[in-house]
C-alpha positions as a printed Julia matrix, in Angstrom:
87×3 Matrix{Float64}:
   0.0     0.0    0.0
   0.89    3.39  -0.55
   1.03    6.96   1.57
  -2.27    7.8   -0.46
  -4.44    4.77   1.48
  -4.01    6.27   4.6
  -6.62    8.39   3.54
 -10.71    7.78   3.91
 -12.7     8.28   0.84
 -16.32    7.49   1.38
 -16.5     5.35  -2.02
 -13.72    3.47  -2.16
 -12.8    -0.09  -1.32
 -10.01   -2.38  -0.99
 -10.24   -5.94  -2.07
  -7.83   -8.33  -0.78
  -7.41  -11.61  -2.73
  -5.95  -14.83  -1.54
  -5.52  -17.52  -4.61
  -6.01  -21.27  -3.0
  -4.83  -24.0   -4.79
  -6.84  -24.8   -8.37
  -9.65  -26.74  -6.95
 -10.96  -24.2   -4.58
 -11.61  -20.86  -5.49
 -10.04  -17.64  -3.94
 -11.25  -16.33  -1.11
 -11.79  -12.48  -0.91
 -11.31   -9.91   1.77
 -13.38   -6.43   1.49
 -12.04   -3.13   3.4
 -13.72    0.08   3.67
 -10.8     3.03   3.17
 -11.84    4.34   6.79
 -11.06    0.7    8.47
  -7.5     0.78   6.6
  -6.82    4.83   6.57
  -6.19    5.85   9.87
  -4.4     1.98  10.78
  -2.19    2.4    8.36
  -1.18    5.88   8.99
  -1.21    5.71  12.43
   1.17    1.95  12.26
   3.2     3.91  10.24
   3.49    7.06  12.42
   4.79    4.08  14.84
   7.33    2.35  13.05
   9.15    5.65  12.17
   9.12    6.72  15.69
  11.3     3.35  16.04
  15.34    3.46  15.57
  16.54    0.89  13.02
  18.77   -2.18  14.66
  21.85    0.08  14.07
  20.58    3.35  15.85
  19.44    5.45  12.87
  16.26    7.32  12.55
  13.79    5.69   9.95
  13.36    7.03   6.74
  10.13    8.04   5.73
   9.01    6.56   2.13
   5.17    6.19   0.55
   5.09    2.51   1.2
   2.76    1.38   3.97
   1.86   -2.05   5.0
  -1.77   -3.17   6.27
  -1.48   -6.93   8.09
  -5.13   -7.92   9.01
  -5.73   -9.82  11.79
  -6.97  -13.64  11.74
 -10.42  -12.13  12.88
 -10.49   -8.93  10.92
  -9.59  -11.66   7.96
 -12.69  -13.85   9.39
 -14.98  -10.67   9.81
 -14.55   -9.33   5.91
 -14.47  -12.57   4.19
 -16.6   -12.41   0.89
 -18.68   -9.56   2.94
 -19.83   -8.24  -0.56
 -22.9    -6.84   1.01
 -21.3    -4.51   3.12
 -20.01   -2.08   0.38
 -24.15   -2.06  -0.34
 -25.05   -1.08   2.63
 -23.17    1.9    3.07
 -23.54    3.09  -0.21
């Protein structure tokens, strides 16, 4: 992810595939921006804050990095019908 999806935008998205093996079909994962926006910024904010092993300040760069949690994974899983009813 980038510096840019640590903002909320009221109609977008993020879809989060996971390919399986042939015989079973991906599973997908469905994010509001404002459930990965302010994470993602604010993990970020976090890690910089941090010293690298050696002792040197963190650089600051656009990538980000959004890990889900087993139940955040469990909770969005093929939740199609949420992006419907917020709409």
């Amino acid at each position: 992810m980038s510096k840019k999806n640590g903002q909320e935008n009221k109609g977008l998205w993020h879809l989060f595939v996971h390919v399986n093996s042939e015989e079973k079909s991906p599973d997908f994962y469905i994010f509001h921006s404002s459930e990965i926006g302010n994470r993602i910024a604010g993990e970020h904010t976090a890690w910089l804050s941090q010293p690298k092993k050696n002792g040197e300040p963190r650089k600051d760069t656009n990538m980000r990095q959004f890990i889900p949690t087993a139940e955040e994974l469990e909770k969005h899983k093929c939740n199609w019908e949420k992006m419907f009813e917020e709409a």
